[in-house]
N, C-alpha and C positions, 0 to 999 in steps of 0.2 A: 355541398360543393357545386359552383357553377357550371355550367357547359358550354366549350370552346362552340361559338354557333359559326359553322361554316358556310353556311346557305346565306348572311349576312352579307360575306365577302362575295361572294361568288355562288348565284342563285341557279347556276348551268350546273355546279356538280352535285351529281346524283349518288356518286357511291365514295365510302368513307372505310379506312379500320379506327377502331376505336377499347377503349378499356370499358370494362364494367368499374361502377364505383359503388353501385349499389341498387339491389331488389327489392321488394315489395310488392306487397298485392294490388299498388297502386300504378307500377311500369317500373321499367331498369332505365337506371342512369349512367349514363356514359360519360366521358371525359370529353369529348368532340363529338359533333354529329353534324349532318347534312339535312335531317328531319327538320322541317320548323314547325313549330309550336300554334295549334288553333289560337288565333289572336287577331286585330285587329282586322275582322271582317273575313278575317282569310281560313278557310281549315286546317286543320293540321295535316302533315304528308300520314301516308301510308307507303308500306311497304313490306321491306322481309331484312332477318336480322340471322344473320351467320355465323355460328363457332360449332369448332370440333367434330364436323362434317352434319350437322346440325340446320337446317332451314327452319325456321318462322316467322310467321305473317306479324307484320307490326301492323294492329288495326286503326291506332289514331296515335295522334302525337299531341301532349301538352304540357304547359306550363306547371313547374312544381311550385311548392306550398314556398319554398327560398327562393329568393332574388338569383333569377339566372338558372335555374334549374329545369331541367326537359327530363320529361318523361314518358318513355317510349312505351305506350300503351300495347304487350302482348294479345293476340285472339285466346279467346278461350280453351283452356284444355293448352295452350302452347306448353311446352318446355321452358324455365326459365334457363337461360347462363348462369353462371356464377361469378360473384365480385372477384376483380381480375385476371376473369378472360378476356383474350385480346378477340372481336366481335367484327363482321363485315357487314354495314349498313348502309344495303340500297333502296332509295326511294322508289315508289310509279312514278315515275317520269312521266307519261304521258297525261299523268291524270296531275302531277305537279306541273307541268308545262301548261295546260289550260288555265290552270288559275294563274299562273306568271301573267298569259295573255289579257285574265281578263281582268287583273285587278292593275294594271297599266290600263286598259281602256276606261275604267272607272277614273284615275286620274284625268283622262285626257277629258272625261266627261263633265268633269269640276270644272275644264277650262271652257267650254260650250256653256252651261247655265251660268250666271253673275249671283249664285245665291249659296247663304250657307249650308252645309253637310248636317244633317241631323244622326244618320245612321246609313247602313248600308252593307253589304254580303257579298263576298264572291263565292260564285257557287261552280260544278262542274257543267262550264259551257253555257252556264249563264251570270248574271249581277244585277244587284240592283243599290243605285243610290237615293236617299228621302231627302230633298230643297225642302227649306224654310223659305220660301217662294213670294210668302205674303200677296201682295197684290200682281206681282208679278206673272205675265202672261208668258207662253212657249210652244212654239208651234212645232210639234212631234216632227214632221218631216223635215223642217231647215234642222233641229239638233241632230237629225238622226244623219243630213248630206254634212252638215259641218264636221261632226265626231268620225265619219267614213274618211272626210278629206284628211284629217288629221292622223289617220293610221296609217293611208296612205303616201303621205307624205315622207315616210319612215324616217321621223327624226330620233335623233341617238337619246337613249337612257340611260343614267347613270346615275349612282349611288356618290353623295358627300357626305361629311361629317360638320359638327357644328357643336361647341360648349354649350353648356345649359345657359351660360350667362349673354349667349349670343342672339340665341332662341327665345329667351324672357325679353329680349329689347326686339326682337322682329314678328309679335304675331298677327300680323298681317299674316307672318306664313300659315297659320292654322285655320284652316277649314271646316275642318268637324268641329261642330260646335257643343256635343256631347259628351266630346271623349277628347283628352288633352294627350300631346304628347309626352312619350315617358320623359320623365327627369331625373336628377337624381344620380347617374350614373357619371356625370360628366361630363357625356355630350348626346348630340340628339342625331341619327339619319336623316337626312334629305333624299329623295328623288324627283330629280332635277331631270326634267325637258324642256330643253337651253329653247326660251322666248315661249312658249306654250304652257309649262304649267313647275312650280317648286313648291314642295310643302312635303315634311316630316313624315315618315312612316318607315314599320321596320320588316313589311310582309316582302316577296318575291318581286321581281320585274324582269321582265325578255328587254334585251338592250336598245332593241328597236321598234317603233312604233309600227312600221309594215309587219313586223314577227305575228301581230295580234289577227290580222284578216279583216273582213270583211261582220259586221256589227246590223241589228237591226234594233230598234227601237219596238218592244212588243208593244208594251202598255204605260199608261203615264197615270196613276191615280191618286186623288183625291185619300188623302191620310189627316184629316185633320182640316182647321180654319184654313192653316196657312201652309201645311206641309202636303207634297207632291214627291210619291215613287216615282221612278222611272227605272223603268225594268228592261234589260237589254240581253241581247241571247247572242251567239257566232250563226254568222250564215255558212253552213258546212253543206 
């Protein structure tokens, strides 16, 4: 059974009720959820999962073995629910708001270099994305005032939709040059920063580019002939 993915529509709500639909040694599955799934460079949420005056720690969240399936990975020793009880599931927000932050500045960071995405991580409070760069040169400090001036600027984020048949005729939109976006379902997410940066993805984003702060450029390295990290942290 699939899961209603709420953090999809709406990457600000943090807390959800929901049904069990099924346990295992491998996480409980819920009907809805606000958790989203380790995937596409991004963690999975953590948090805490409520019934029957009952509190536990949900220590990761992921993708099941079926198409559309989350599974809320309990801490050790937790209590499980049981299938059809009704469940309160709130995310760390603070620690889900950091990655909101910084995997929007990793888009905006796509739109500062002119080269394809090989790979790339949003971590807590920090990211890093790998250029197929080839001969192509980069001078740490103009990306690091360009990528500052663009957060600054606080242009609006926002989530579209696109059929699979719309997305096979535009990839131009695809970046990542390792990892395609999903298909298959239908249609494909966009997140779109109108004139600055469009291309598919189905992780979290803060609606504004000012949301994310202030960004420094740690280190830029050498991964290869032709591939370049660049590693980026919050100035807090």
């Amino acid at each position: 059974m699939s899961t209603q993915e709420l953090f999809r529509e709406d990457g600000y709500k943090a807390v959800c009720t929901a049904i069990v639909t099924a346990v295992d040694e491998a996480g409980v599955r819920l009907d809805r959820t606000v958790f989203y799934p380790n995937g596409g460079g991004q963690p999975g949420d953590t948090g805490r999962l409520t019934f029957g005056g009952t509190s536990v720690d949900i220590a990761d969240t992921r993708k099941g073995a079926a198409p559309g399936e989350i599974l809320h990975v309990l801490a050790p020793g937790s209590v499980a629910p049981a299938v059809g009880d009704e469940v309160t599931v709130e995310i760390d927000w603070a620690r889900r708001h950091r990655f909101m932050r910084m995997h929007t500045c990793l888009h905006l960071l796509t739109a500062c270099i002119p080269a394809g995405v090989t790979g790339g991580q949003v971590s807590d409070g920090k990211g890093r994305l790998d250029f197929d760069m080839g001969e192509l040169e980069i001078d740490r400090e103009a990306v690091e005032t360009n990528l500052n001036a663009l957060i600054k600027a606080d242009h609006p984020v926002s989530a579209t939709w696109i059929s699979d048949e719309e997305m096979a005729a535009r990839p131009d939109l695809v970046k990542t040059m390792s990892v395609k976006p999903p298909s298959g379902f239908g249609k494909v997410r966009l997140i779109d920063i109108p004139g600055v940066d469009l291309q598919p993805c189905g992780g979290t984003h803060v609606a504004r580019t000012g949301e994310i702060g202030p960004v420094r450029i740690e280190k830029i390295e050498n991964k290869g002939k032709r591939n370049r990290r660049v590693a980026l942290a919050f100035v807090e």
